[in-house]
PDB file with SEQRES, HELIX, SHEET and CRYST1 records, atoms N, CA, C and O in Angstrom:
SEQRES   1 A   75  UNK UNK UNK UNK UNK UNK UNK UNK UNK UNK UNK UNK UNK          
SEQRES   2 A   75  UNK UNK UNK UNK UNK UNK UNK UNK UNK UNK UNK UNK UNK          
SEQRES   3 A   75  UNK UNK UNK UNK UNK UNK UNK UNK UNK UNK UNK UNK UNK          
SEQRES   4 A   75  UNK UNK UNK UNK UNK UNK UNK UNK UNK UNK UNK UNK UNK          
SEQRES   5 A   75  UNK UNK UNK UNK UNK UNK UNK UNK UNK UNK UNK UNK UNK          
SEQRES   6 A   75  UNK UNK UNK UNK UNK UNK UNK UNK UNK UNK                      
HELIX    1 AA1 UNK A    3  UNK A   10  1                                   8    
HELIX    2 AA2 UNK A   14  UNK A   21  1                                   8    
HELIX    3 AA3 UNK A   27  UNK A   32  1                                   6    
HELIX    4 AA4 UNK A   40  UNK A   50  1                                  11    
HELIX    5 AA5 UNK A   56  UNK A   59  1                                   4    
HELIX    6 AA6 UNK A   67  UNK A   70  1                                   4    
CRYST1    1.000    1.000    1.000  90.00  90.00  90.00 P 1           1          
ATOM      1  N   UNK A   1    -106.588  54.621  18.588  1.00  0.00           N  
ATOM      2  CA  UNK A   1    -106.880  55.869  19.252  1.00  0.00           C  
ATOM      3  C   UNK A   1    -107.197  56.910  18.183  1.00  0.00           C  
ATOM      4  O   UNK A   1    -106.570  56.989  17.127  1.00  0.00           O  
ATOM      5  N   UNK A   2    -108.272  57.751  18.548  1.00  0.00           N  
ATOM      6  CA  UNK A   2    -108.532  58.744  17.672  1.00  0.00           C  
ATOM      7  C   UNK A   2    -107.403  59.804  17.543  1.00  0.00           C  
ATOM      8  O   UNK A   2    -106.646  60.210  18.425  1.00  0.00           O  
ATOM      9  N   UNK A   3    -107.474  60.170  16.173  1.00  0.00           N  
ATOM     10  CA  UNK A   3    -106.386  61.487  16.134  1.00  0.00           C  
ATOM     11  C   UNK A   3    -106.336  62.137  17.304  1.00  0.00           C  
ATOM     12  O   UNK A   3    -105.587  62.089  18.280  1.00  0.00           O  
ATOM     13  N   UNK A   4    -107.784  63.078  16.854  1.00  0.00           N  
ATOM     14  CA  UNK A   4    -107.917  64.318  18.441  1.00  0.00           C  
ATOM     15  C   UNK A   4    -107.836  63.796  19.623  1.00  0.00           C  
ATOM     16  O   UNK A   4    -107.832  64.688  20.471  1.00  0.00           O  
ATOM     17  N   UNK A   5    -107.761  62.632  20.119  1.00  0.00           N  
ATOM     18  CA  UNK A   5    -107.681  62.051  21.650  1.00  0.00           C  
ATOM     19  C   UNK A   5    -106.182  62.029  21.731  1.00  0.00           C  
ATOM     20  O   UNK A   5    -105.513  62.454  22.673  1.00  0.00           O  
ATOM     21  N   UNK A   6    -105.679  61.405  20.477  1.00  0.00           N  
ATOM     22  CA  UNK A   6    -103.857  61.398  20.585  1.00  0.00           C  
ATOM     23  C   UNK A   6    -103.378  62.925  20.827  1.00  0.00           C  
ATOM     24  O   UNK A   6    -102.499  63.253  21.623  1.00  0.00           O  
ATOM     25  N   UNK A   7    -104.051  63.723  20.068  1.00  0.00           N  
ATOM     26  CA  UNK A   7    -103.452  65.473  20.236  1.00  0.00           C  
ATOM     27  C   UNK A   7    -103.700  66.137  21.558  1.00  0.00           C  
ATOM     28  O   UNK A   7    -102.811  66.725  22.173  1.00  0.00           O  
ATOM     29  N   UNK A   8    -104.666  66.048  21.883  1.00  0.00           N  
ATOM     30  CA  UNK A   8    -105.165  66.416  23.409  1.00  0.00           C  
ATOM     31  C   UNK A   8    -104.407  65.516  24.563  1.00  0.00           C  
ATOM     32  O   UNK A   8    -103.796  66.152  25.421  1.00  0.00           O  
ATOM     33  N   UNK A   9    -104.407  64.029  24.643  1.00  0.00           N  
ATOM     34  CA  UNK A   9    -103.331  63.549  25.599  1.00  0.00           C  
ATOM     35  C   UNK A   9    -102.071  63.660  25.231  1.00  0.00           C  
ATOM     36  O   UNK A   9    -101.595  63.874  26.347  1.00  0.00           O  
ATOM     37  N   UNK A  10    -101.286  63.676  24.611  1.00  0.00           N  
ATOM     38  CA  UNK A  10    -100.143  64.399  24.170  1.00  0.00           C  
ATOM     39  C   UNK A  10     -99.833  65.868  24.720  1.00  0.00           C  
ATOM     40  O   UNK A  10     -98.968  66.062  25.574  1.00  0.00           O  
ATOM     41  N   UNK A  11    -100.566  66.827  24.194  1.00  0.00           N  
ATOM     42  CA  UNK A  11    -100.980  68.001  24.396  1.00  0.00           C  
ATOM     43  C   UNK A  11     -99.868  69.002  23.151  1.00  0.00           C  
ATOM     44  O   UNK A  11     -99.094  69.954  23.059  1.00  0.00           O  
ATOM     45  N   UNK A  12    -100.523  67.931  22.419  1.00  0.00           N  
ATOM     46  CA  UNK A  12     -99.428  68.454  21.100  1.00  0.00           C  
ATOM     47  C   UNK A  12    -100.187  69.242  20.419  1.00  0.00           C  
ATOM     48  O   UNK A  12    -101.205  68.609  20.139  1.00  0.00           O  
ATOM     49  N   UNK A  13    -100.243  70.538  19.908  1.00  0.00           N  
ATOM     50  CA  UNK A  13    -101.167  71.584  19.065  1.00  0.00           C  
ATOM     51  C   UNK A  13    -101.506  71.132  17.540  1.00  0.00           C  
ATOM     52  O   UNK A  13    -100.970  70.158  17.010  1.00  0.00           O  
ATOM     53  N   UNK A  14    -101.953  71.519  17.245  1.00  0.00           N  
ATOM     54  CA  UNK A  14    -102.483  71.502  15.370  1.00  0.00           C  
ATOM     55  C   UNK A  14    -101.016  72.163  15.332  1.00  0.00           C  
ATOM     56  O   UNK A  14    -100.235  71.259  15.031  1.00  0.00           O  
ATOM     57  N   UNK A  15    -100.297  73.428  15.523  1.00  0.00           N  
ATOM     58  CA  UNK A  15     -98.959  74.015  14.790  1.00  0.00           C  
ATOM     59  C   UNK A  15     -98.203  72.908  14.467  1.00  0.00           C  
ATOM     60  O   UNK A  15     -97.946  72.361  13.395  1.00  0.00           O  
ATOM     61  N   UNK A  16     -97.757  72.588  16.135  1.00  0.00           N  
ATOM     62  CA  UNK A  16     -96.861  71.830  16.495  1.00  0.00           C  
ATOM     63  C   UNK A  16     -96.915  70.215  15.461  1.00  0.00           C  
ATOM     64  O   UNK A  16     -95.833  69.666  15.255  1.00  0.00           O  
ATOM     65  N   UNK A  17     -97.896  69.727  15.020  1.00  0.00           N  
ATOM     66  CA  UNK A  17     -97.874  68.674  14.560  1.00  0.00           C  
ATOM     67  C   UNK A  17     -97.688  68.802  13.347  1.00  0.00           C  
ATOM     68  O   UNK A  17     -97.023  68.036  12.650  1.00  0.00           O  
ATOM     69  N   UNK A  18     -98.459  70.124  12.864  1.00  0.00           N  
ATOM     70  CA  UNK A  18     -98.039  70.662  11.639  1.00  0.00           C  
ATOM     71  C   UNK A  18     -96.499  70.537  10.965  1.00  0.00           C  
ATOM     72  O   UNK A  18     -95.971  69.886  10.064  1.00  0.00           O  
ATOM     73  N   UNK A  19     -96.151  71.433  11.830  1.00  0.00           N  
ATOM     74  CA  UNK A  19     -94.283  71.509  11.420  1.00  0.00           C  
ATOM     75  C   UNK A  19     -93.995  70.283  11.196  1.00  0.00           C  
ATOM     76  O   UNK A  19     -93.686  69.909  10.065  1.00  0.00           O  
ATOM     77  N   UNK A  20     -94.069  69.169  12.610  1.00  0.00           N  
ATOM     78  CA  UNK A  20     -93.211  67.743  12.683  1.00  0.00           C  
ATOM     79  C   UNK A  20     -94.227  67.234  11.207  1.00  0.00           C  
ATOM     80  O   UNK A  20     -93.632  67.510  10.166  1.00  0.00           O  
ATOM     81  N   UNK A  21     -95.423  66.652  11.010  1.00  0.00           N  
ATOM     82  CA  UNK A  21     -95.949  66.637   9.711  1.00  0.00           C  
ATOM     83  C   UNK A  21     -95.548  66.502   8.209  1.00  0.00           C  
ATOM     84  O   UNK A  21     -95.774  65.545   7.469  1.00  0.00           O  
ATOM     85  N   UNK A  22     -94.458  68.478   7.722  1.00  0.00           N  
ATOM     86  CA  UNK A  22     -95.053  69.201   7.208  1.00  0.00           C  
ATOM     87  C   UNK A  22     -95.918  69.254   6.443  1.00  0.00           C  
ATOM     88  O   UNK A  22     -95.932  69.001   5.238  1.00  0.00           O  
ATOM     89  N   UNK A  23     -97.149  69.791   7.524  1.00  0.00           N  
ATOM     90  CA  UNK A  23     -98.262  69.759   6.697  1.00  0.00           C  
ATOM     91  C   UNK A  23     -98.872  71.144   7.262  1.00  0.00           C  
ATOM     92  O   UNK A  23     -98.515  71.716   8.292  1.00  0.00           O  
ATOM     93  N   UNK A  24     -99.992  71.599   6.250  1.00  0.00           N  
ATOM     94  CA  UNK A  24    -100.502  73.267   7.022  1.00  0.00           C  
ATOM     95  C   UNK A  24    -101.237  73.010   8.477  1.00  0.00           C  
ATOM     96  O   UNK A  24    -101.483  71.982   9.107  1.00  0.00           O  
ATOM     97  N   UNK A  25    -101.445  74.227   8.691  1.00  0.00           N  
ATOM     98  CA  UNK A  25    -102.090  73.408  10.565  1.00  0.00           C  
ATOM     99  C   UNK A  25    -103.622  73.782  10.362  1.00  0.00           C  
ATOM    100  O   UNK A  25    -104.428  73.789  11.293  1.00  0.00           O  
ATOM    101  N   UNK A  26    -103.942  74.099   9.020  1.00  0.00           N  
ATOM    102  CA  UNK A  26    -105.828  73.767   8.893  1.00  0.00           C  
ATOM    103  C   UNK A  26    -105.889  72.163   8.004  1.00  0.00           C  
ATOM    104  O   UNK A  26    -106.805  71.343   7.940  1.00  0.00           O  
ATOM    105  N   UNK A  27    -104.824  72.157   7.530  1.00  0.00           N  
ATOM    106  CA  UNK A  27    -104.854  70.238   7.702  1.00  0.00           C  
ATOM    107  C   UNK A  27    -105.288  69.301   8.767  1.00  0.00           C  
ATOM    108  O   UNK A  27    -106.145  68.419   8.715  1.00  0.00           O  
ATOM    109  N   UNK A  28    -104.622  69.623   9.614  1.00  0.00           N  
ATOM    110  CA  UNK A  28    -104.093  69.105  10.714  1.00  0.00           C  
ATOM    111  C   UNK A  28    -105.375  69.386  11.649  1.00  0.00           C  
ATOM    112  O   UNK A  28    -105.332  68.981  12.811  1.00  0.00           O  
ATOM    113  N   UNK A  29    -106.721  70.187  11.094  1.00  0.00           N  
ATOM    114  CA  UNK A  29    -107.249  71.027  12.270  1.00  0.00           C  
ATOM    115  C   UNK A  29    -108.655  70.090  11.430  1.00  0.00           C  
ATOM    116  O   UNK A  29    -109.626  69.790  12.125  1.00  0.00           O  
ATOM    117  N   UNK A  30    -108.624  69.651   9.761  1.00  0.00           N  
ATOM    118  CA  UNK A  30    -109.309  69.274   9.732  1.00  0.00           C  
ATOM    119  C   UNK A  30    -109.907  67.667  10.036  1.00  0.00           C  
ATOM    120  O   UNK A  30    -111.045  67.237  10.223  1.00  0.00           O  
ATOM    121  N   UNK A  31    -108.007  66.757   9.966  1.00  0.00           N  
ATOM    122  CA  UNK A  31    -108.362  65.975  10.435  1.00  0.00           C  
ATOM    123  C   UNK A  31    -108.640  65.795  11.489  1.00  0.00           C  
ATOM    124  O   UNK A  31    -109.547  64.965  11.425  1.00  0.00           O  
ATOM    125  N   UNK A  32    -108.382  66.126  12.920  1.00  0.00           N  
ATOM    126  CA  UNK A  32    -108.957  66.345  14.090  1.00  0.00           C  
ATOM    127  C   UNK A  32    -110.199  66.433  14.196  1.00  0.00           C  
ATOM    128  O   UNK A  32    -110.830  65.863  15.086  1.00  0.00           O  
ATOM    129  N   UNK A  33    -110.709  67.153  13.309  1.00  0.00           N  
ATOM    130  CA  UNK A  33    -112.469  67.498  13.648  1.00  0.00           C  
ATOM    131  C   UNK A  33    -113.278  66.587  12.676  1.00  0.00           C  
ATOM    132  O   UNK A  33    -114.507  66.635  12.624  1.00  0.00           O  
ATOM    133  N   UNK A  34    -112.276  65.485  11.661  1.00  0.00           N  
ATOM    134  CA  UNK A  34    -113.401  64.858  10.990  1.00  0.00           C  
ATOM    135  C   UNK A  34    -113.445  65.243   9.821  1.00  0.00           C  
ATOM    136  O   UNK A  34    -113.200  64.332   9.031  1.00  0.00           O  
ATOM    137  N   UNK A  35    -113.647  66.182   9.376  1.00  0.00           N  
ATOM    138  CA  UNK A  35    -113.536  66.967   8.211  1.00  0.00           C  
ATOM    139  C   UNK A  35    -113.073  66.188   7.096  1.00  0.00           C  
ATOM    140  O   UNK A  35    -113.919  65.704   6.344  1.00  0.00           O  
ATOM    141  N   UNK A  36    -111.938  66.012   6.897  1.00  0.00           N  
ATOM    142  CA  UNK A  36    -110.967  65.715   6.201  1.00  0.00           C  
ATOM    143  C   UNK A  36    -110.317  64.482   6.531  1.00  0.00           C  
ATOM    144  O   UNK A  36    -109.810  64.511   7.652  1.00  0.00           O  
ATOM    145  N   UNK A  37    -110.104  62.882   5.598  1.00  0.00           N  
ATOM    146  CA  UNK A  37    -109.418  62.251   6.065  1.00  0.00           C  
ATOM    147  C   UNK A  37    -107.990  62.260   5.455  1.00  0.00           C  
ATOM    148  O   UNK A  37    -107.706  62.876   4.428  1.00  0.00           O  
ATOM    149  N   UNK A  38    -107.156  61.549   6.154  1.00  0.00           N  
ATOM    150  CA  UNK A  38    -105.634  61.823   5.409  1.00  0.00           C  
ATOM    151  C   UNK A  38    -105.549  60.370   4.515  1.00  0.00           C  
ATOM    152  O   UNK A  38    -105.916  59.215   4.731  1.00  0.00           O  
ATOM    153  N   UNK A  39    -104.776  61.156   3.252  1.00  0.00           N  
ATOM    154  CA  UNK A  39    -104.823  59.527   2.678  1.00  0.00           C  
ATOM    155  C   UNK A  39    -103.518  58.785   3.051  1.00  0.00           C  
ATOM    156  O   UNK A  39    -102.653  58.988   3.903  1.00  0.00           O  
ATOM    157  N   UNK A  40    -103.691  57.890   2.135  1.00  0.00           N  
ATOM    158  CA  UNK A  40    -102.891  56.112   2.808  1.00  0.00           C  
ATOM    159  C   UNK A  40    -101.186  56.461   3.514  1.00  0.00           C  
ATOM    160  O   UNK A  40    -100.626  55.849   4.424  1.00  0.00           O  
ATOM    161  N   UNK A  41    -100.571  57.898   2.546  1.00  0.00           N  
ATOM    162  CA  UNK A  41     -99.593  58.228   2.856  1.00  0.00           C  
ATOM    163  C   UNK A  41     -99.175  58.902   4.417  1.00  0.00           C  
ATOM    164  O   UNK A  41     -98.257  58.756   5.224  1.00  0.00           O  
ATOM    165  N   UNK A  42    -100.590  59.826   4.300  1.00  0.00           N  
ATOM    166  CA  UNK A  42    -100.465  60.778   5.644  1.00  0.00           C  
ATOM    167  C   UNK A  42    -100.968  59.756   6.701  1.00  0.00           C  
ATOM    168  O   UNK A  42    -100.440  59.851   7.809  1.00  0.00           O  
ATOM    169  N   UNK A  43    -101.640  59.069   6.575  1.00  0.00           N  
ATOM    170  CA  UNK A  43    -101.816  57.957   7.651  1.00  0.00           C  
ATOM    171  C   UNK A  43    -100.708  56.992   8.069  1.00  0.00           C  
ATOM    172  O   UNK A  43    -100.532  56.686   9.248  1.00  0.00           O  
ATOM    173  N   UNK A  44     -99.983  56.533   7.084  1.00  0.00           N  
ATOM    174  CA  UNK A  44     -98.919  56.207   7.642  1.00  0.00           C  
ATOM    175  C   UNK A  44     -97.702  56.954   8.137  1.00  0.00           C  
ATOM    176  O   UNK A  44     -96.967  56.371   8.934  1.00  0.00           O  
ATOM    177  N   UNK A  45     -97.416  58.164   7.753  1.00  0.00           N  
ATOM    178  CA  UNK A  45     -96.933  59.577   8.553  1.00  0.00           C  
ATOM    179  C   UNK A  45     -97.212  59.440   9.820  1.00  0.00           C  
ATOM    180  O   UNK A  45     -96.234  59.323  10.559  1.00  0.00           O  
ATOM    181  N   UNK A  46     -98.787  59.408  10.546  1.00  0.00           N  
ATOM    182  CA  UNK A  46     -99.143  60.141  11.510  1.00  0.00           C  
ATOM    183  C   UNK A  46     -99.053  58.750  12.575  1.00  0.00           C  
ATOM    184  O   UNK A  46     -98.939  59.010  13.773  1.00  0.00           O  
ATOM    185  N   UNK A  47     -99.103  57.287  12.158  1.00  0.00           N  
ATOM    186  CA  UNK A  47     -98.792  56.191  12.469  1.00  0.00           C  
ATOM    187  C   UNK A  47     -96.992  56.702  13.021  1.00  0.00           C  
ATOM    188  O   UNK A  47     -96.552  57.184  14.065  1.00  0.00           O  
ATOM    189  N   UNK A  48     -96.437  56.340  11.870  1.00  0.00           N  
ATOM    190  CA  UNK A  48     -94.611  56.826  12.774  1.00  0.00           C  
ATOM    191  C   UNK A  48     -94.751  58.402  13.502  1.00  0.00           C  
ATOM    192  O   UNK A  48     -93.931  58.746  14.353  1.00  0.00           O  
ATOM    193  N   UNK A  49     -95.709  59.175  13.136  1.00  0.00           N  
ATOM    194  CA  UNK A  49     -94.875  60.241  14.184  1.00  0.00           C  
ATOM    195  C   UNK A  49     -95.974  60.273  15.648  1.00  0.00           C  
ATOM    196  O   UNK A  49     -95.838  61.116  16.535  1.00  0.00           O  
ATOM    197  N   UNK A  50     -97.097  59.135  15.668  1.00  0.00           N  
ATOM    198  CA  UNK A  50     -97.747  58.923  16.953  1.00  0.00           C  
ATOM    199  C   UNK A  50     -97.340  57.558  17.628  1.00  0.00           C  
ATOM    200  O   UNK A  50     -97.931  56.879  18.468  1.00  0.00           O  
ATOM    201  N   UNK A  51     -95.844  57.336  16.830  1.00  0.00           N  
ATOM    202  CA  UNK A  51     -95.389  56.330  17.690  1.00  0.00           C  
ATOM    203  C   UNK A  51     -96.637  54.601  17.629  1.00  0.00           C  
ATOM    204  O   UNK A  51     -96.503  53.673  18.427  1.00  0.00           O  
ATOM    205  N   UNK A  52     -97.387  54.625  16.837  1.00  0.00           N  
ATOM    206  CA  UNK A  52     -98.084  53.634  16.695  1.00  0.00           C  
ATOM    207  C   UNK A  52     -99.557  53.762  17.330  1.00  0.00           C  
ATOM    208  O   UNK A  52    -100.400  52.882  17.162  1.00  0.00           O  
ATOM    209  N   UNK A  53     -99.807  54.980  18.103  1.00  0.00           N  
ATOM    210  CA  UNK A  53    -101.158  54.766  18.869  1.00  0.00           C  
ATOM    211  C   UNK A  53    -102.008  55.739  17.931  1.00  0.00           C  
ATOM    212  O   UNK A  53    -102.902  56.393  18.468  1.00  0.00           O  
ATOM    213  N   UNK A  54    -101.808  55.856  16.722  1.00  0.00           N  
ATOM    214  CA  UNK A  54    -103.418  56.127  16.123  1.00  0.00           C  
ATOM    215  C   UNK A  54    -103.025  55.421  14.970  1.00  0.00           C  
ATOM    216  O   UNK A  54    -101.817  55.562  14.778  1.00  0.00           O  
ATOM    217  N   UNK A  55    -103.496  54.822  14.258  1.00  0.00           N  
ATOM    218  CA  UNK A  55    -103.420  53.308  13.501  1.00  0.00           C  
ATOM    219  C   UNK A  55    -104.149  53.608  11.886  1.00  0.00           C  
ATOM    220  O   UNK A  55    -105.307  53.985  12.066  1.00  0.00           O  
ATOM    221  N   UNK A  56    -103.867  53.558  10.674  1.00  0.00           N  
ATOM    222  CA  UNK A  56    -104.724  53.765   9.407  1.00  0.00           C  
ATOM    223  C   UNK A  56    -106.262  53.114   9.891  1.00  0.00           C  
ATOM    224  O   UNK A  56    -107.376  53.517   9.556  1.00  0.00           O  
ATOM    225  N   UNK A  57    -105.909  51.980  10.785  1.00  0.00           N  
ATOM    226  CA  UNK A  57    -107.439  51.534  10.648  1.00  0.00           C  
ATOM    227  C   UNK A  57    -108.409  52.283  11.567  1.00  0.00           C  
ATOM    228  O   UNK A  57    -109.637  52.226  11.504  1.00  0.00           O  
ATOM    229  N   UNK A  58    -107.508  53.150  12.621  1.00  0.00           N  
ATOM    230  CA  UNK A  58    -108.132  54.196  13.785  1.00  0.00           C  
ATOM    231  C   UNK A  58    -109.345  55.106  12.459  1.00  0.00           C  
ATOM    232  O   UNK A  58    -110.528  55.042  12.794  1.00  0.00           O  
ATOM    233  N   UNK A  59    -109.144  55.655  11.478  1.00  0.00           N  
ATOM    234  CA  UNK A  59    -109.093  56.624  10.698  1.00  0.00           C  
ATOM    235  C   UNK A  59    -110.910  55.719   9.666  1.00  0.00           C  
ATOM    236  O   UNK A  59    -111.948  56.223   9.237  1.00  0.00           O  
ATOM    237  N   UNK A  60    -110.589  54.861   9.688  1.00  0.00           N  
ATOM    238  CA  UNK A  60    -111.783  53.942   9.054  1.00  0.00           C  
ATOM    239  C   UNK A  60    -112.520  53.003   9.588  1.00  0.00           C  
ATOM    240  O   UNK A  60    -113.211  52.209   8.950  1.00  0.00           O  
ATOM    241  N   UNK A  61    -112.363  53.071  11.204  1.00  0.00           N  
ATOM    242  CA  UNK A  61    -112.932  52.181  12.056  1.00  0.00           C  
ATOM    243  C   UNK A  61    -112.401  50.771  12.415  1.00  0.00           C  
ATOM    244  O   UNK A  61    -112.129  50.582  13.600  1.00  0.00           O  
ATOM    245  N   UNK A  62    -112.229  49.812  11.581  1.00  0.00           N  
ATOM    246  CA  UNK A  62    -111.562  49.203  11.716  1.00  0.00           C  
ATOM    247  C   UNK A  62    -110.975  48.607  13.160  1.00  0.00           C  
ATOM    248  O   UNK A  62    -109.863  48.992  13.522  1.00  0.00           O  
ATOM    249  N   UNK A  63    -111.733  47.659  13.991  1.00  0.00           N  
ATOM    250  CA  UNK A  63    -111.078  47.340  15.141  1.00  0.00           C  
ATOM    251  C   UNK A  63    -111.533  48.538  16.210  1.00  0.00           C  
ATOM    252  O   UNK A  63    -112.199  49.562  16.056  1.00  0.00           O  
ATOM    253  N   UNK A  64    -110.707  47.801  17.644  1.00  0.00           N  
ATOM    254  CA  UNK A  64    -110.622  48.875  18.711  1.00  0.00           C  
ATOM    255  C   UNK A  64    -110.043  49.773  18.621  1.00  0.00           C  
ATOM    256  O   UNK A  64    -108.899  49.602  18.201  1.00  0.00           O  
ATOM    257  N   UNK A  65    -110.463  51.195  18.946  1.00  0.00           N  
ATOM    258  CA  UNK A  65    -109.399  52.190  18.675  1.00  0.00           C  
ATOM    259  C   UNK A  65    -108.276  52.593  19.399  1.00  0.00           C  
ATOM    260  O   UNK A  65    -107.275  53.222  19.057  1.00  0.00           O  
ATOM    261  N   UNK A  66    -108.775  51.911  20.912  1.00  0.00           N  
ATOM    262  CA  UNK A  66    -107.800  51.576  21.850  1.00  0.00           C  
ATOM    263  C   UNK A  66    -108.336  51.227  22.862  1.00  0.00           C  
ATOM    264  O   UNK A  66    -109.515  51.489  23.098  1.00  0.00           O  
ATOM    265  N   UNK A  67    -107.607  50.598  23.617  1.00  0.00           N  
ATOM    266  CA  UNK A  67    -107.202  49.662  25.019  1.00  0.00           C  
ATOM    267  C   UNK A  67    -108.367  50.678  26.073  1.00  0.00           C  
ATOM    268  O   UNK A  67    -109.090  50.104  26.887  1.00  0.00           O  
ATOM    269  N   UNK A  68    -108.399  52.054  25.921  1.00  0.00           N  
ATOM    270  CA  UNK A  68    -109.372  52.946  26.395  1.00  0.00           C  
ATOM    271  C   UNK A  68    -110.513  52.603  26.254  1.00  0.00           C  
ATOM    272  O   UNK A  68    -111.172  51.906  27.026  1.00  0.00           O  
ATOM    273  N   UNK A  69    -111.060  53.391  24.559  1.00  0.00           N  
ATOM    274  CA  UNK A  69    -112.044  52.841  24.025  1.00  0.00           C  
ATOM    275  C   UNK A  69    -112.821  51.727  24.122  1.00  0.00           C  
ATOM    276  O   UNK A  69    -114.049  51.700  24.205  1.00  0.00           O  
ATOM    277  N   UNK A  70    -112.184  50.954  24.112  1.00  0.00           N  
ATOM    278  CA  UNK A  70    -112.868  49.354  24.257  1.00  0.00           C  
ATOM    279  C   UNK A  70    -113.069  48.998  25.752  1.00  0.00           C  
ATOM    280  O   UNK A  70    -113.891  48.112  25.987  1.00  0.00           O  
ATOM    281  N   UNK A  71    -112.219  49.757  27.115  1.00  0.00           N  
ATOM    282  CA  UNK A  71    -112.710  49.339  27.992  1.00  0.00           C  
ATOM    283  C   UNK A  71    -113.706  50.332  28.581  1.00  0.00           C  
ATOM    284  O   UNK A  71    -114.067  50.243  29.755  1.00  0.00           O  
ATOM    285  N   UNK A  72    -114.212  51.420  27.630  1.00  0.00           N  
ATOM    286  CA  UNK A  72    -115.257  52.376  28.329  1.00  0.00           C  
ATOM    287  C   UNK A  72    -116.659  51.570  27.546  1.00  0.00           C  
ATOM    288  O   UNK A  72    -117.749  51.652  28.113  1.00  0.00           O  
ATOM    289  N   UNK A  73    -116.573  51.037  26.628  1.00  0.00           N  
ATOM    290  CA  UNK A  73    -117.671  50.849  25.289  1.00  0.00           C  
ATOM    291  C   UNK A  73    -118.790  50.134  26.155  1.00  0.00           C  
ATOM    292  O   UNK A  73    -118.446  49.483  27.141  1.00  0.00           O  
ATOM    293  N   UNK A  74    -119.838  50.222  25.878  1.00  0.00           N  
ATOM    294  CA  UNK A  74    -121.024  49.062  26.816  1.00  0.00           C  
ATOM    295  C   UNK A  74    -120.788  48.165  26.151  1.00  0.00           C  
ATOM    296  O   UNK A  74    -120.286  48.142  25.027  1.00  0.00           O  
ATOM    297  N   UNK A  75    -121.330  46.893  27.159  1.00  0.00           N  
ATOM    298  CA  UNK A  75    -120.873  45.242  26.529  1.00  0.00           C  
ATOM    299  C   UNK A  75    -122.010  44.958  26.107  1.00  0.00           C  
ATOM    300  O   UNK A  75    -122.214  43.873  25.563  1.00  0.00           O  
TER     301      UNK A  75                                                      
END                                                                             
């Protein structure tokens, strides 16, 4: 699952993830938009604090991004 799809169904803010994070919330605002990727550390951060549904490989393509994704994708 993409970051920003995890933040929006959640309905968890850039602050809010910030704090749990700590990280600044234009971090947090850039990975959402692409901008910025997090490295190997903050990816595995955002892995334990999304509970497993956005994945290091979500972040580099790598695979389905989720169970969603893959059942909207054309065949």
């Amino acid at each position: 699952m993409r970051f920003a799809d995890w933040l929006i169904r959640t309905g968890t803010t850039d602050a809010a993830f910030a704090v749990r994070a700590g990280k600044s919330r234009e971090t947090v605002r850039r990975w959402k938009a692409g901008e910025r990727e997090p490295d190997s550390e903050a990816m595995a951060q955002i892995f334990d604090l999304t509970d497993g549904q956005v994945t290091p490989n979500d972040w580099v393509g790598v695979g389905p991004r989720s169970a969603t994704s893959a059942e909207t994708s054309p065949s």
